[in-house]
VEXVEX-586446 format. One record per residue (C-alpha): residue in one letter; x negated, y, z. Coordinates in nm, 3 decimals, padded with zeros to 5 digits. Layout:
N
REC	A	X	Y	Z
...
end
This chain:
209
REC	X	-00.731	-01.244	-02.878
REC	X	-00.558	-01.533	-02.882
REC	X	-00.903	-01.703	-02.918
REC	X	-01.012	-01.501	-02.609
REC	X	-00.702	-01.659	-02.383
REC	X	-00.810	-02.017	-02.441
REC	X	-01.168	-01.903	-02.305
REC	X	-01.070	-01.710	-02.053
REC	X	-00.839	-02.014	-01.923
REC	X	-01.133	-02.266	-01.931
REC	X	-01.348	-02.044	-01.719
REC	X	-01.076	-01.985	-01.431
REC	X	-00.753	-02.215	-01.480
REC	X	-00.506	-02.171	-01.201
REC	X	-00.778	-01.988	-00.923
REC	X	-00.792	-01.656	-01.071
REC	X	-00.719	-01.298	-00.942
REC	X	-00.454	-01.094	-01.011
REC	X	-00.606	-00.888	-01.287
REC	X	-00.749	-01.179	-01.427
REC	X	-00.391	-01.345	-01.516
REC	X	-00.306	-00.986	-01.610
REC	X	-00.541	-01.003	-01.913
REC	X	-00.343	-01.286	-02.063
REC	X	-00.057	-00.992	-02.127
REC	X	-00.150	-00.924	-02.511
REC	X	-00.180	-01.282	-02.641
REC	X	00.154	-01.342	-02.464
REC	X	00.306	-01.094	-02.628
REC	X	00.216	-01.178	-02.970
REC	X	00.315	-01.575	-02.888
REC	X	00.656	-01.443	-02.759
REC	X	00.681	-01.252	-03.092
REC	X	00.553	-01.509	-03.292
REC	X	00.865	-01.772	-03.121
REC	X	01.099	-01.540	-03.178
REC	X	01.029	-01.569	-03.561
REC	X	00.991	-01.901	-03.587
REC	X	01.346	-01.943	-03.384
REC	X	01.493	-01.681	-03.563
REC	X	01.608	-01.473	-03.268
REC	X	01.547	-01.129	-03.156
REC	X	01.538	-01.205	-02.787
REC	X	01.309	-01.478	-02.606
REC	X	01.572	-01.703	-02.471
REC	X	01.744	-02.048	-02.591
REC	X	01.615	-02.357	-02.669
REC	X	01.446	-02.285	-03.014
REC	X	01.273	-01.992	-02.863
REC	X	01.118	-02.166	-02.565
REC	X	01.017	-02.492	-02.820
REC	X	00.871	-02.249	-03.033
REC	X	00.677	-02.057	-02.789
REC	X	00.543	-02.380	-02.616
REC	X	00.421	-02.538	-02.892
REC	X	00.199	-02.177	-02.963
REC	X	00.094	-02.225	-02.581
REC	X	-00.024	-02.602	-02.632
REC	X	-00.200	-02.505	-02.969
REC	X	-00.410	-02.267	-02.788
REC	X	-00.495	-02.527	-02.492
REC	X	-00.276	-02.449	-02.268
REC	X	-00.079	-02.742	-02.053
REC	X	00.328	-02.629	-02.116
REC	X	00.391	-02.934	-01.818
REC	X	00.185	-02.762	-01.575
REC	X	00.499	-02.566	-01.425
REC	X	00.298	-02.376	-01.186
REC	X	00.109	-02.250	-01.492
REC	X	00.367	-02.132	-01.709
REC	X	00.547	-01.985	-01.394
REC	X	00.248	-01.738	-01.355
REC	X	00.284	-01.683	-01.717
REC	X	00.662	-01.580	-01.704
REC	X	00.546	-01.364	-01.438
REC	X	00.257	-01.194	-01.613
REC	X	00.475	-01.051	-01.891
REC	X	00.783	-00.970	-01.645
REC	X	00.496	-00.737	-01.449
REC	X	00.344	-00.564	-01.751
REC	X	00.631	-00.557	-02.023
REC	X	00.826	-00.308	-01.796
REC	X	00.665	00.003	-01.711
REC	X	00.839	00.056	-01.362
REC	X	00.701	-00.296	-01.232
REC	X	00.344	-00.189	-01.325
REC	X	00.356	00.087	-01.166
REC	X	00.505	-00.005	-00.865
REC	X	00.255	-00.283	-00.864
REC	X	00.000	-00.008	-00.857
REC	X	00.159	00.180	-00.574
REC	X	00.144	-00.144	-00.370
REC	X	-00.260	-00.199	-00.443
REC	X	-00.351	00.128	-00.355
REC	X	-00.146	00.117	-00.034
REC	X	-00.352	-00.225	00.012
REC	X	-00.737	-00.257	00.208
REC	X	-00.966	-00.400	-00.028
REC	X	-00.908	-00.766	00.170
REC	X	-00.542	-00.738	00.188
REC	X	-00.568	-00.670	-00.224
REC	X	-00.821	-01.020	-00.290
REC	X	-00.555	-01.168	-00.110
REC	X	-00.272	-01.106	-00.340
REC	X	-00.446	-01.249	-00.622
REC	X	-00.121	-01.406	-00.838
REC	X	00.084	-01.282	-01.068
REC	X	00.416	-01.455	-00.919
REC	X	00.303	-01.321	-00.516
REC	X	00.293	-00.977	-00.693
REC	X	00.596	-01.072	-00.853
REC	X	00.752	-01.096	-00.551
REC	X	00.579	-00.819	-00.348
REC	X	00.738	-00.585	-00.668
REC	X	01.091	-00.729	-00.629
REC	X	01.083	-00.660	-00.271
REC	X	01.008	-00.244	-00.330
REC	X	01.303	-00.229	-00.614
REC	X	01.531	-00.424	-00.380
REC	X	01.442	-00.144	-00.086
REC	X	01.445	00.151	-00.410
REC	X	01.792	-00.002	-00.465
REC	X	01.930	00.008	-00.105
REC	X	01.712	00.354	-00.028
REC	X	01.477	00.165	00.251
REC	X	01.188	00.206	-00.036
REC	X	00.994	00.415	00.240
REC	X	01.008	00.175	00.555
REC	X	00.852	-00.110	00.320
REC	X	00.581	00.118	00.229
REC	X	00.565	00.254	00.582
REC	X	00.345	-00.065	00.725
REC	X	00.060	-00.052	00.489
REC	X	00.017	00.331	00.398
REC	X	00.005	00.350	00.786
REC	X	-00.243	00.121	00.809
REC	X	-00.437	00.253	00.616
REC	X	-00.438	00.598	00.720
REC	X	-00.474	00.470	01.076
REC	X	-00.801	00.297	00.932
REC	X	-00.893	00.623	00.771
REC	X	-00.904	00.901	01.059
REC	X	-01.074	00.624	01.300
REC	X	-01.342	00.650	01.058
REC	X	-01.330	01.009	01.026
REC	X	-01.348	00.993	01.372
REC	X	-01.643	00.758	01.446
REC	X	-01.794	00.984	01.195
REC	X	-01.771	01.324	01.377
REC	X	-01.866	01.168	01.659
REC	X	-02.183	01.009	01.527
REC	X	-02.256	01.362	01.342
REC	X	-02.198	01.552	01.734
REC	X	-02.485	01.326	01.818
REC	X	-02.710	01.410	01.506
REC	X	-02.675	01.795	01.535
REC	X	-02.725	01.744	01.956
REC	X	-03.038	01.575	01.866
REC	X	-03.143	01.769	01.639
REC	X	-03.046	02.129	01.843
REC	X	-03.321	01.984	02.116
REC	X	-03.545	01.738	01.989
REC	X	-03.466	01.496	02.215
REC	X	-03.243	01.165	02.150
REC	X	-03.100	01.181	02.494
REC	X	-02.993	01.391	02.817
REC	X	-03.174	01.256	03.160
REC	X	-02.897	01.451	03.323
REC	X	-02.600	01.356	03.138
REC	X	-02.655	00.978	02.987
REC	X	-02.572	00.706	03.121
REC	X	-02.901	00.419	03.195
REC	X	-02.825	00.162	02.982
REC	X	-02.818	00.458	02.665
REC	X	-03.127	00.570	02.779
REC	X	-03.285	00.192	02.758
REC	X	-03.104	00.138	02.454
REC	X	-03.282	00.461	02.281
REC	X	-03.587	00.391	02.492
REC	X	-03.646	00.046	02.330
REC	X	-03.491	00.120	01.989
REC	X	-03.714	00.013	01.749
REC	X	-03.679	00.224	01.476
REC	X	-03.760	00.530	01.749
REC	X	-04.068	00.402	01.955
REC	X	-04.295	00.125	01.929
REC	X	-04.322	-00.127	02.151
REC	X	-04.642	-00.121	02.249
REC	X	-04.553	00.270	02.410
REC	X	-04.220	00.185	02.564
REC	X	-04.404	-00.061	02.745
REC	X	-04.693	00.233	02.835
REC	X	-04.373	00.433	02.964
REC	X	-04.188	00.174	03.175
REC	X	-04.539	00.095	03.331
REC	X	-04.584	00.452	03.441
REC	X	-04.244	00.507	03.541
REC	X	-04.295	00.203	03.803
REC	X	-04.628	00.298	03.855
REC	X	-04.518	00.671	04.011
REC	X	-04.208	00.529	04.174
REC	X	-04.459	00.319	04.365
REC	X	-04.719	00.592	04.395
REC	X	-04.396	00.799	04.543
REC	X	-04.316	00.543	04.793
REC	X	-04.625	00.520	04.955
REC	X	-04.627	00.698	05.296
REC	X	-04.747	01.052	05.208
REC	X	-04.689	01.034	04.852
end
């Protein structure tokens, strides 16, 4: 495992997503128990612990100066080791569109994100900062749901007639649009059409037509 971290570091370094610095969890557990051991503590604080535990770091590869680093680190085990903060961490993805998650792609911006729903839990506001993105997303969800029953009004109309559009009721530039679609007529016989529709309007205007 601890093997595994030192691999997993050379592929991505510091441009990883979220889940990917969430992997690191296990062999940072077993270093933080392994300090505490060799520092002779049962808590990872003080100096000894935090010598300890960077010298286990630097023997599997990993930079202790690079702050930045060991900052994401810190914050990988404060997100996993408690319960609460993963799960509130999984509240906040699901809430989140599929961009808005690839965006929040570090373990210290979730950190942060986390911290700001047990601040609101703490001071009962937990629902307006989970108002902005559940509404979002259900707003996103019945406009689809909408486009949707509209597109299958327009199937089952079709279908109920045979015909892909209403002379009396569509508007010109539909009918052009279905008309010249492709994937509906070839070109060769909307041309056949438009030439006999110009064809009889000329026939028509002819004095005694």
């Amino acid at each position: 495992m601890l093997k595994a971290d030192r691999e997993r570091w050379e592929r991505m370094g510091n441009s990883g997503h979220l889940y990917d610095w969430l992997d690191y969890h296990p062999g940072l557990s077993i270093r933080r128990r392994l300090a505490m051991r060799l520092a002779y503590t049962n808590r990872p604080e003080g100096k000894g612990y935090a010598r300890a535990y960077n010298q286990l770091m630097r023997a599997d590869g990993f930079d202790t100066n690079d702050k930045t680093m060991m900052s994401q680190m810190a914050a990988v085990l404060w997100i996993c080791d408690i319960a609460e903060h993963k799960q509130i961490l999984q509240e906040i993805l699901d809430a989140l569109s599929p961009g808005q998650r690839s965006r929040l792609n570090t373990p210290i911006a979730a950190r942060q994100r986390i911290n700001t729903v047990l601040d609101a839990r703490a001071h009962g506001t937990e629902e307006k900062v989970k108002q902005a993105p559940l509404t979002l997303a259900k707003q996103q969800l019945a406009e689809q749901n909408r486009k949707i029953a509209h597109l299958e009004e327009q199937l089952a109309a079709a279908q109920n007639d045979g015909s892909l559009f209403d002379l009396r009721r569509d508007s010109v530039d539909h009918i052009i649009r279905v008309m010249t679609d492709p994937s509906t007529i070839s070109e060769h016989k909307a041309r056949r059409i438009a030439s006999g529709i110009l064809a009889e309007l000329k026939a028509r205007s002819k004095p005694g037509g």
